[in-house]
N, C-alpha and C positions, 0 to 999 in steps of 0.2 A: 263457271268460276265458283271455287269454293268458297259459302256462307263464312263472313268473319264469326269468331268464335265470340261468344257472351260472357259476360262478365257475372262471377259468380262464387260465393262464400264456401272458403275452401273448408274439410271438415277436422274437426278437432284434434283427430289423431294425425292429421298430415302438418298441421299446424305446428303439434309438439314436435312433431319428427325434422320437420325444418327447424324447429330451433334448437333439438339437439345437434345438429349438426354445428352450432355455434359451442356448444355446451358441453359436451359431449364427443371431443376430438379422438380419447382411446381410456384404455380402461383406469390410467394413470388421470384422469380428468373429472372419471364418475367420483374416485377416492378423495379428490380435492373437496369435490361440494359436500359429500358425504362428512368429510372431517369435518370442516367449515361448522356444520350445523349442530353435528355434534359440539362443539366452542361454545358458537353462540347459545346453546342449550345449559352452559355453564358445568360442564363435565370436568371432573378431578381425573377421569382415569379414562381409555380407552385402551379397547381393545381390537387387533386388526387381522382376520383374517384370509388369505389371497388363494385362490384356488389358478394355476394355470396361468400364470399372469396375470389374474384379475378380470382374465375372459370367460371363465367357468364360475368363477366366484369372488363378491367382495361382499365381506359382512362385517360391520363395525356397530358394536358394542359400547354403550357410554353410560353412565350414572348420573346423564342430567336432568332436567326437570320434567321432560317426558309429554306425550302429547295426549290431549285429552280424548274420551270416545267418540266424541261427536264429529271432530277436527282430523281424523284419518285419513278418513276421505278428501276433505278440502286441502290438505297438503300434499296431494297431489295432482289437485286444478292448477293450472299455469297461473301467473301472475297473483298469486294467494302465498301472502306472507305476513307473519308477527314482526315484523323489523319494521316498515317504514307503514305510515300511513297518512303521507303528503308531500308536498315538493318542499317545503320545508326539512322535514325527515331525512328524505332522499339529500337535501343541502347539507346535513349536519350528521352522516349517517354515519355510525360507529361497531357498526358489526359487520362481522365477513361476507356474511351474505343479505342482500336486500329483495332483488330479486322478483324470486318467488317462482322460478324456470327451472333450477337445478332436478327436483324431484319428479315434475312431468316431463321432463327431457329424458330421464333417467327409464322410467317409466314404459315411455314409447320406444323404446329400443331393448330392452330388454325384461327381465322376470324380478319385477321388485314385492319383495314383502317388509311391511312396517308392523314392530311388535313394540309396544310402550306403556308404558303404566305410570301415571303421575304421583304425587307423594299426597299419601288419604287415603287412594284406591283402593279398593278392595282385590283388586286384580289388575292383570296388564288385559291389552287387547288386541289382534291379530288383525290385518285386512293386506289381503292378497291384492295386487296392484290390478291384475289382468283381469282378474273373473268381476270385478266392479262391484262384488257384493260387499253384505255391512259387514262390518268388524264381529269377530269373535272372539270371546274369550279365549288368554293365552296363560302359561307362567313364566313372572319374568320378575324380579325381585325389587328392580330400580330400573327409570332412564328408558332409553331405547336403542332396539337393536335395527338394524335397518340390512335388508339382504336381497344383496344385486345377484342372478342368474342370469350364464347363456346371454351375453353382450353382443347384441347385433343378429340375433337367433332370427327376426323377423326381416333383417335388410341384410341379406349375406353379402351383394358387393361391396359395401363397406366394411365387412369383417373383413374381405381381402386385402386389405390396404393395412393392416394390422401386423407388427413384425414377431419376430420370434418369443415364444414366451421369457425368454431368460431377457430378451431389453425390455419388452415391457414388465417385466417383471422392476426391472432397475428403475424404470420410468417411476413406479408405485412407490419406489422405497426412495425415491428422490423427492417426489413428492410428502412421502411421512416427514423425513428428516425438513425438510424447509418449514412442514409447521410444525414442527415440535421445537424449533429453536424458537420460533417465536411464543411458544406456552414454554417455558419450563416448569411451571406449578401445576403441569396435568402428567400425567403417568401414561405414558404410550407402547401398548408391544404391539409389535409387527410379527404374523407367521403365514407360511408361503410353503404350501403344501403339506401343512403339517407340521414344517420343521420351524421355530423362532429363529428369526433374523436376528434383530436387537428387542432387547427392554430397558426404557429409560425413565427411572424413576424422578420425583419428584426432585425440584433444585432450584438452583442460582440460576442466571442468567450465565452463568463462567463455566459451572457444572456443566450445564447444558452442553454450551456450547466446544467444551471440550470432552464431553462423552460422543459426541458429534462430530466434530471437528479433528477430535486426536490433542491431546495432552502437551503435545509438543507443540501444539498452535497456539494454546493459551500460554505456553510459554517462551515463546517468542513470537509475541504478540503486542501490543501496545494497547492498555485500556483508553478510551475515549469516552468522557461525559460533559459536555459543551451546551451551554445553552445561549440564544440570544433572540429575546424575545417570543414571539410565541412559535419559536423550533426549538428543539433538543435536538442531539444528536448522541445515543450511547451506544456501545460498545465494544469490541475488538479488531483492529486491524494486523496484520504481520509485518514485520519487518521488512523490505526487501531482499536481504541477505537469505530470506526464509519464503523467498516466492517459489510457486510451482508453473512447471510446465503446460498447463491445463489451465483455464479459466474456470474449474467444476469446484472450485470452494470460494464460491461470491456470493453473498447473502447478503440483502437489503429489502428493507423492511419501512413500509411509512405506513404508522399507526397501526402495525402489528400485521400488516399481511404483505407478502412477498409480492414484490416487482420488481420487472427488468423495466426501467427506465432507460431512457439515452439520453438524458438530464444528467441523472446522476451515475450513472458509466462515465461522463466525459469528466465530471466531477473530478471522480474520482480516479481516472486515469490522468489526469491534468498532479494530480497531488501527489502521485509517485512517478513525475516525469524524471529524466534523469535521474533516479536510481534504481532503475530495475536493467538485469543486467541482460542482453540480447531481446527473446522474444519471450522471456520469461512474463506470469502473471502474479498477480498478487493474490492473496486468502484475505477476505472479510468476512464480517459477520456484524453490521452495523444496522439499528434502529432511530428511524428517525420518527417523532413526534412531533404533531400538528396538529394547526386549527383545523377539525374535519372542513370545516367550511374554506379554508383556504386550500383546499386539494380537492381536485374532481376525480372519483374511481370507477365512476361509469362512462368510461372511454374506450372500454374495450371487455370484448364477452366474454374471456378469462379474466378479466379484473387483475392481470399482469401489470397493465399502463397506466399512467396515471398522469392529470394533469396540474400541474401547480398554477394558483394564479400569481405568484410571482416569481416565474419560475426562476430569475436572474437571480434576484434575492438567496434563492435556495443552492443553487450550483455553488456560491462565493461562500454561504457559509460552510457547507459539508468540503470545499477546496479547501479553505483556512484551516479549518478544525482538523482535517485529516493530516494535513500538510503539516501544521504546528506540532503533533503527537511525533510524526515521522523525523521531525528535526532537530530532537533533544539531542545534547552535543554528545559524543562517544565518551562512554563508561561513565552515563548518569541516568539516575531515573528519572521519569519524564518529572515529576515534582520536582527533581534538584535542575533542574535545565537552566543554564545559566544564557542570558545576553552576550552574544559575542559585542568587545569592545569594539566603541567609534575609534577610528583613525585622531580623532582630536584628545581623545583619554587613552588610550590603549600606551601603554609604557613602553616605551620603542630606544634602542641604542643607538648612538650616532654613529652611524657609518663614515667608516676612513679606509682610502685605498688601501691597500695591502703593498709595502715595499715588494718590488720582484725586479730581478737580476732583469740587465738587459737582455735581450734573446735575436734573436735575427730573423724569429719569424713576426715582430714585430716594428722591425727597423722597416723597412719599406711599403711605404703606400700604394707603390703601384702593383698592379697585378692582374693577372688574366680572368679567366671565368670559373667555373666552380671546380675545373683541376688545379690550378695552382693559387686561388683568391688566399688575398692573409690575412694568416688568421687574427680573428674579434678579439678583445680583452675581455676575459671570462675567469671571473676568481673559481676557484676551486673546491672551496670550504663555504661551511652554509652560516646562515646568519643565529646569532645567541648574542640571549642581552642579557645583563648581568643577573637577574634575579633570577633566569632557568642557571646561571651557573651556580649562583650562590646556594638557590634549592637540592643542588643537586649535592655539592661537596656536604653542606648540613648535613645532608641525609648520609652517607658516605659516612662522614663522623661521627655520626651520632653510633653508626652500624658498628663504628670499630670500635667508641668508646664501652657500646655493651660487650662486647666480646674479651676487650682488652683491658687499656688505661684506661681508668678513672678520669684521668687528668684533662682538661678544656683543649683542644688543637683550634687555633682560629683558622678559619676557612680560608684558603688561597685565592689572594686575589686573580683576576682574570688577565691572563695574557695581551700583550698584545695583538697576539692576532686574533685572539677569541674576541677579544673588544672591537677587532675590526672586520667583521662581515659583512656583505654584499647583503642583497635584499632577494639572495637564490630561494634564501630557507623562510618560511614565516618565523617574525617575533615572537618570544616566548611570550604566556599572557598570564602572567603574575603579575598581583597590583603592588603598587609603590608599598603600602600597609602591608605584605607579606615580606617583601625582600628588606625592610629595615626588623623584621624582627629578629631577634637573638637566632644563631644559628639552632641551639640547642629543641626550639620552640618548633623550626620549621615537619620537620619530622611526624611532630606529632597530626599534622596538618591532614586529611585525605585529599590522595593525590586519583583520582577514579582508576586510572592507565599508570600508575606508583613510577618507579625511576628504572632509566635505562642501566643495565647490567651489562651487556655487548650486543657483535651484530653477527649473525647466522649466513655465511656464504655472500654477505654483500647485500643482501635479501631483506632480512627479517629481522627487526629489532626484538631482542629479547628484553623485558624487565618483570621489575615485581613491583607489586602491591600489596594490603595485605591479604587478599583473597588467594595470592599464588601467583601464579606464571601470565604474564601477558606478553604476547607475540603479535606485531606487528609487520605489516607490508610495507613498508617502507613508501617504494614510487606511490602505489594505490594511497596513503593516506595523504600524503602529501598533494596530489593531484585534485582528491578534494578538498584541501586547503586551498588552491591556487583559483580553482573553479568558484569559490564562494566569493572570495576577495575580487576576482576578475568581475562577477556580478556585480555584485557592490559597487564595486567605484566606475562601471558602467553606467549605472542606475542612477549613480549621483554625475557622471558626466565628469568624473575626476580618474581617468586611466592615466598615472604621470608614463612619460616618456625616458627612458635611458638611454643615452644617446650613446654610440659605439665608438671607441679610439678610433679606429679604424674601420670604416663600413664594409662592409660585407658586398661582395660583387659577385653576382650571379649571372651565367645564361640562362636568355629567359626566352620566348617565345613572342609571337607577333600578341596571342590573345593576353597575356601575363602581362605586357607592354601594355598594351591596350587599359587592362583592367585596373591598375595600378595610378594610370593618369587620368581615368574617367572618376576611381571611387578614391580618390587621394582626401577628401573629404571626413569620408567612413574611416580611414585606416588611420587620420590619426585622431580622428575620436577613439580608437580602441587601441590606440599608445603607439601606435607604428610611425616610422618616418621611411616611405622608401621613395625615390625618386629613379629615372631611368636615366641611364648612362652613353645610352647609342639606342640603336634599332632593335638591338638582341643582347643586350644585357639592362640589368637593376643592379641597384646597391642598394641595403637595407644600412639607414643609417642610426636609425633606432628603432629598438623595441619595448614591448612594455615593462616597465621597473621590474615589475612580478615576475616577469618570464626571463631574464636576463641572463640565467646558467643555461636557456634551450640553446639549440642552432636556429639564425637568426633567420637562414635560408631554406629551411623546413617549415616554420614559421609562418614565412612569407608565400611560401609555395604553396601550405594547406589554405590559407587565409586567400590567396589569389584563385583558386581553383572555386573556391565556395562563392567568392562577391561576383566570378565570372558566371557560377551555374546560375545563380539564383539572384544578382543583384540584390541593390541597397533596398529596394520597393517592398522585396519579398521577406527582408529579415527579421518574420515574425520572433515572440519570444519564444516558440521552440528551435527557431531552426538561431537563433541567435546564441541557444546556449548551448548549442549541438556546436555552433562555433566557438563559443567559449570554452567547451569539454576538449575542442581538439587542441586549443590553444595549451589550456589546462595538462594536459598528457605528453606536450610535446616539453613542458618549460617543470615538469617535477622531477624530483632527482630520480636518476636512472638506477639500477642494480649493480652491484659491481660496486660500488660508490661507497669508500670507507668514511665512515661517520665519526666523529671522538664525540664522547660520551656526551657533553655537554649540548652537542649538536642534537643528540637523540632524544634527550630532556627536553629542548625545547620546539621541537617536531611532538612529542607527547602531549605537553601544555597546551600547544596552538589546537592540536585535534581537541583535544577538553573544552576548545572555547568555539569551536567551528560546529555549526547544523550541519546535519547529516554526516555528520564525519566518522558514523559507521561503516559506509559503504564509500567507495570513490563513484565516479561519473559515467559509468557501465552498471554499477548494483554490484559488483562484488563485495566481501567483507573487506574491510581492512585491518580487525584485529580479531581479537578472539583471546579467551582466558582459557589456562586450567588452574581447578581452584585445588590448594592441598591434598583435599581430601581424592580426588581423581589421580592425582600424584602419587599418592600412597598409597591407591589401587593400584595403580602400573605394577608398583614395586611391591607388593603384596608387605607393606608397612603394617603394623597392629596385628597380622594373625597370626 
């Protein structure tokens, strides 16, 4: 029987070399710690460059404060560090690296030489990693150069695990770009065989991050600077309308160094629910500050991870704050963001049926199943209250009185039927103090989305402002009108119910049966009245006010297939608004659907007064401008 084996003090170089393996994942990892020190060294400028992917060569170049003769050596004994020198320290630690493992990890795996010269010196000094001798005199003007050789030279299976030089190559420059957004006040080039990659001079936080990012990101972006308490939260996020395919432009940042959290991943996937459109991702680039002492960063040996002690605390704020920026209403900047109006103040028209001729598809109640069921009483024309009219003829007058007569035309009053809309369309949301003022006055007023002009193939509402041309989606804007409102009076447990001349009769199936008289409950908390009429048919006798222009039996059908998959139990808030979204899409006006002008104004007004009502409830746009001057470039105007 073989002697159990003794227990015995492993030797120093096997020690480092175990822990580069935590340290030291690929040559994209040596570049990390390497930056790192250069930072905390208090470096203005850096210099980077990459032989082979960083497997033949990494040398970085800094102008910080530089390390003394003595200290050469000792900076690359493991657990030998100027950052911390306690568990206090360690509790309240504020520099990138603490440590003290990066440069012996570095070390035992490959050909490191350290050249540095501190500010006094009379010279810089040398000390070759491998040969363990002392430091020699070197020249070197400022700071320190630090130079990685031959990565893995000493443990070749692990070179084999190492990919192509062109990814790790990308690996390296993913690396620069994540910390340079978080220094913009250091100067950084990147060169990779000789050749420069990028150089990013000193800047802004914005400069930065769109010398980085791309120009078009800062510009369809939303600034964010939020504090509450001892968190901040600054930066940029995008649009929706401006997400990419790839998750590869997300940057996050707590107390300046990059991590993948799944804290705040959920965070902030939670903040762009419902509008990002399919499997589209969003671009960030957001810094969050904190009490060091309220976040733990040694939880993991990239110092990727990180732990909050409150972590609850931290998710709601970075939800809020992101969420709040992404909800400023269409065609305002986030400062002009206005409250959308409560149902108790919001100026709303009384609603009065609409005369209509008798018809014969509404003379008889009785009827069969969804081939011959009769039809619903459903107005035709969307809902406008007097002030989107009044707004509208103002402006209208004011347009001809500049062009024309001089002379006052009082605004016409509002039709009968324009005074009598259904609740298809949202209220326009003009306050009382707008629509009593002189027609004359209104005009001068900004209108962010200006007045409707016509409508494009059924489609697209055209108007102006004074920036130029504004083109909207009609269904898509409307849909997120309907989707916010639906929420809302969810939320407050006020879904009213419209109840149908005549109900709606449908074949329905044993489960649709089923589903309708178990969740009768749920359906008319969220405005529905339907009851069943035999074994294999429903009648939908109301639906909700808001949805009233859908079909009441698509409706019912999307709505019963959902409470069947997933039951009342499971209707969290995403899969509830995913039900709200279908309700939403089923009950907005359709294409094809000719609008009068009045109607488009206050489909305009209502988006001004609705969050998110950039996008509808997929992520697409729902408007979009051209300002003059792109106008005039079409048409080659001025040259």
């Amino acid at each position: 029987m073989k002697p159990p084996p003794s227990i015995h003090l492993l030797p120093d170089l096997l020690i480092s070399q175990i822990a580069a393996g935590e340290v030291v994942e690929r040559p994209a990892s040596v570049l990390k710690e390497l930056l790192e020190n250069a930072l905390d060294a208090g470096s203005s400028a850096i210099q980077i460059q990459i032989e082979e992917g960083g497997v033949k060569l990494i040398r970085i170049s800094d102008d910080g404060c530089g390390i003394a003769r003595d200290e050469l050596a000792l900076a690359l004994t493991r657990h030998a560090t100027s950052k911390i020198a306690s568990l206090d320290d360690l509790e309240h630690v504020a520099t990138l690296g603490f440590r003290g493992e990066a440069l012996a990890s570095v070390a035992s795996v490959a050909r490191l030489t350290l050249t540095s010269r501190q500010a006094g010196a009379n010279h810089a000094w040398r000390l070759v990693g491998e040969t363990g001798a002392t430091p020699e005199p070197a020249a070197l003007a400022a700071g320190t150069v630090v130079e990685m050789r031959d990565l893995y030279y000493n443990t070749p299976a692990r070179r084999k695990f190492l990919k192509a030089e062109a990814t790790e190559f990308a690996h390296c420059a993913e690396t620069v770009k994540r910390i340079a957004l978080a220094h913009p006040g250091v100067a950084i080039s990147l060169a990779h065989n000789g050749r420069t990659s990028f150089q990013l001079a000193k800047g802004d936080a914005a400069a930065r991050a769109g010398a980085i990012l791309g120009d078009d990101f800062i510009a369809e972006a939303r600034r964010i600077d939020t504090g509450a308490g001892p968190i901040r939260l600054v930066g940029h996020c995008s649009l929706p309308a401006h997400s990419r395919a790839r998750n590869d432009a997300q940057y996050c940042y707590v107390n300046g160094r990059f991590v993948r959290d799944k804290l705040l991943a959920h965070a902030l996937r939670e903040a762009y629910q419902d509008m990002l459109h399919g499997s589209r991702h969003p671009a960030y680039c957001l810094f969050i500050e904190i009490d060091p002492a309220a976040v733990d960063v040694n939880v993991h040996p990239a110092k990727t991870e990180v732990r909050f002690r409150d972590s609850r605390a931290v998710h709601q704020f970075v939800f809020h704050a992101v969420q709040k920026a992404l909800s400023t209403p269409a065609g305002r900047a986030p400062a002009e963001a206005i409250v959308p109006l409560s149902a108790s103040t919001a100026p709303t028209a009384q609603a009065i049926p609409s005369p209509r001729p008798p018809s014969p598809a509404y003379s008889s109640p009785s009827g069969g199943g969804a081939g011959n069921r009769p039809r619903f009483m459903r107005q035709e024309s969307l809902n406008v209250s007097e002030p989107a009219a009044r707004a509208y003829y103002a402006f209208s007058q004011a347009a001809q009185e500049a062009t024309s007569t001089p002379a006052p035309v009082a605004a016409p009053a509002p039709t009968a039927t324009e005074h009598a809309r259904t609740e298809a369309m949202p209220q326009a949301s003009e306050s009382p103090q707008a629509a009593q003022q002189s027609p004359a006055a209104l005009p001068t007023e900004e209108a962010p989305l200006g007045y409707a002009l016509a409508q494009l193939h059924g489609i697209y509402i055209l108007a102006q402002n004074r920036q130029g041309l504004v083109l909207v989606d009609m269904h898509a804007a409307h849909e997120r009108i309907l989707y916010e409102k639906l929420k809302a009076a969810l939320d407050q447990r006020q879904v009213p119910t419209q109840a149908l001349l005549i109900p709606a009769v449908f074949s329905a199936n044993a489960i649709e049966v089923a589903s309708a008289e178990e969740h009768s409950e749920a359906l008319h908390a969220l405005g529905f009245d339907i009851a069943a009429m035999g074994p294999t048919q429903l009648a939908v006798r109301g639906t909700p006010a808001l949805l009233q222009a859908a079909d009441p039996t698509e409706l019912a059908r999307a709505l019963l297939a959902e409470l069947a998959e997933h039951g009342v139990s499971q209707l969290t808030t995403a899969r509830r608004n995913e039900l709200l979204a279908t309700m939403a899409c089923h009950g907005a006006v359709r294409a094809r659907r000719q609008l009068a002008i009045p109607e488009m104004n206050a489909l305009l007004r209502q988006m001004e007064a609705t969050e998110r009502a950039d996008q509808c409830n997929h992520g697409r746009p729902t408007w979009t401008q051209l300002s003059l001057a792109e106008l005039d470039r079409l048409f080659l105007r001025g040259r």
